[in-house]
C-alpha positions as CSV (number, residue, x, y, z in Angstrom):
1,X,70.9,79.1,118.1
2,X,68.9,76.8,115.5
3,X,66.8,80.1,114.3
4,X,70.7,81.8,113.8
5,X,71.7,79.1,111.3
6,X,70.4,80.6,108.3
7,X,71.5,83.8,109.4
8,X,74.9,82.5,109.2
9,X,74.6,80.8,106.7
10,X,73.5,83.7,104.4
11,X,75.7,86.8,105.9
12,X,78.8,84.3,105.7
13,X,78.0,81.8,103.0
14,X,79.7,78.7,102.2
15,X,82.5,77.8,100.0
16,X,80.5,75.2,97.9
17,X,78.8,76.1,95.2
18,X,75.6,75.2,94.1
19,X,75.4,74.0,90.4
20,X,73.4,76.8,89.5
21,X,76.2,79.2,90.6
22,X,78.6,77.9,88.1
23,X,79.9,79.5,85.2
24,X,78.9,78.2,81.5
25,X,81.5,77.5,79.6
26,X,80.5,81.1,77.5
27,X,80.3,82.8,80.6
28,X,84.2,82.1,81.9
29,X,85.0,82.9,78.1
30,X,83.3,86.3,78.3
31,X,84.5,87.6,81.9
32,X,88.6,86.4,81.2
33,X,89.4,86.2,77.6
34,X,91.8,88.9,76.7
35,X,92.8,89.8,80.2
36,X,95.2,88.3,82.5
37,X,93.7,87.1,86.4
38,X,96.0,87.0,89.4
39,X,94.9,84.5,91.9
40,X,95.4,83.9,95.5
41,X,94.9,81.4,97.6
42,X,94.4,81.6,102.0
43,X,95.8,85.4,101.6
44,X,98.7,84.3,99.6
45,X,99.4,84.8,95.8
46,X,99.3,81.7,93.6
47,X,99.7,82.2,90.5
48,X,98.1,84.3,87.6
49,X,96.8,83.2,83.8
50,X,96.3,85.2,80.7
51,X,93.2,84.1,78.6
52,X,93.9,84.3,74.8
53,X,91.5,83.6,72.0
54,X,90.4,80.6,70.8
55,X,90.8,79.2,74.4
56,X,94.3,79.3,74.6
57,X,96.4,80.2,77.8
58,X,99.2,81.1,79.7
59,X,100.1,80.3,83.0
60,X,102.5,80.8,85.6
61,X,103.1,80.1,89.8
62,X,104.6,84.0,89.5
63,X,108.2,82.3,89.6
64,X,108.8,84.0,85.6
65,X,108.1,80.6,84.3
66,X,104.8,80.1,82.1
67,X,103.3,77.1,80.5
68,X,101.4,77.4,77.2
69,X,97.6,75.5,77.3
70,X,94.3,75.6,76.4
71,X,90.6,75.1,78.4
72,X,88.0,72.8,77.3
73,X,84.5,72.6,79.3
74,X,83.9,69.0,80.6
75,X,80.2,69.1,82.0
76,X,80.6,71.9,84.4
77,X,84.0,72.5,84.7
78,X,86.8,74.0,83.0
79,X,89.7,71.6,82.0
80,X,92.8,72.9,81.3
81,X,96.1,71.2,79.5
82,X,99.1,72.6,79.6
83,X,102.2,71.6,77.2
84,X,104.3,70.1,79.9
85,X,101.7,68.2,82.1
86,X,99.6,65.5,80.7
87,X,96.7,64.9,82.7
88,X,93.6,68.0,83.0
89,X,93.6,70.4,85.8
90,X,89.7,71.0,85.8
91,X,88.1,73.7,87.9
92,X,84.2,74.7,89.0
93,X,84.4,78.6,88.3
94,X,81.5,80.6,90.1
95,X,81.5,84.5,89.8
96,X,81.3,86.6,92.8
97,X,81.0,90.1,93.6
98,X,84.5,90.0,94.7
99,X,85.3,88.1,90.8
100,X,86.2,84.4,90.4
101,X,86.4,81.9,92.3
102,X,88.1,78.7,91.3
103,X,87.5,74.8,92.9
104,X,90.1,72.7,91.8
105,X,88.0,69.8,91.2
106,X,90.7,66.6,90.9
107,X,90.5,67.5,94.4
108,X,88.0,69.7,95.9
109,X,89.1,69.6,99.4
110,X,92.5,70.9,98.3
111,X,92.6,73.8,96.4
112,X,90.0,76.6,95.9
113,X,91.9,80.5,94.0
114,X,90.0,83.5,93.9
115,X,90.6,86.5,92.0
116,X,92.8,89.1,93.5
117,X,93.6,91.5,90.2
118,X,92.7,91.3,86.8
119,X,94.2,93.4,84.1
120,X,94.5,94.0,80.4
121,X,98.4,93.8,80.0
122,X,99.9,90.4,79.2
123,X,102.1,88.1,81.2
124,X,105.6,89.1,81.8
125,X,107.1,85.5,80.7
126,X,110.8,85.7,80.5
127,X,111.8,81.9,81.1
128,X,115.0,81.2,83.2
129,X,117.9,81.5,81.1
130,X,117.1,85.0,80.1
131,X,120.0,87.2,80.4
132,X,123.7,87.3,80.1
């Protein structure tokens, strides 16, 4: 069993990332600006953000609400503020052959995304008192 553990280890990997697996601050800008990512989390969909220029964002839990923000890098992470929440939401982003994923990082046991779709058309934000 001991001589299997690197075996395992290696075919089914681990959901912490190494510091060396993270994405640079230029690198996260690269792969998402100008495209929108739908994320999931334990096989159910969480939310999706567009990427703008500049940093900027857009982000919504898929209910047809969005929230207008921005990203900063903070060491290794991604911060992001959004317009109606005060305090960063930072995130450890590491790029798999599967695409992104995302450790929340105020709390790391809590929530880790990955990316299920990612697409070139902007976010369908409506608001909720569109329509007659």
């Amino acid at each position: 069993m001991r001589n299997l553990m690197p075996i395992l280890c290696l075919t089914f990997g681990g959901t912490t990332a190494a510091a060396s697996d993270l994405m640079t601050a230029d690198e996260f800008d690269a792969y998402t600006r100008d495209k929108t990512f739908y994320y999931g989390n334990q096989g159910q969909p969480y939310g999706a953000e567009e990427y703008l220029n500049n940093r900027r964002v857009i982000w919504t839990f898929l209910d047809g609400q969005c929230e207008m923000g921005h990203w900063y890098d903070q060491g290794e992470q991604i911060c992001f503020l959004y317009e109606n929440k005060p305090e960063p939401q930072c995130w450890s982003f590491r790029r798999t052959q599967d695409g992104l994923i995302a450790q929340f990082e105020n709390d790391p046991g809590q929530t880790e995304l990955y990316e299920v779709e990612k697409r070139h058309e902007p976010l369908d934000c409506p608001g909720p008192d569109v329509g007659a």
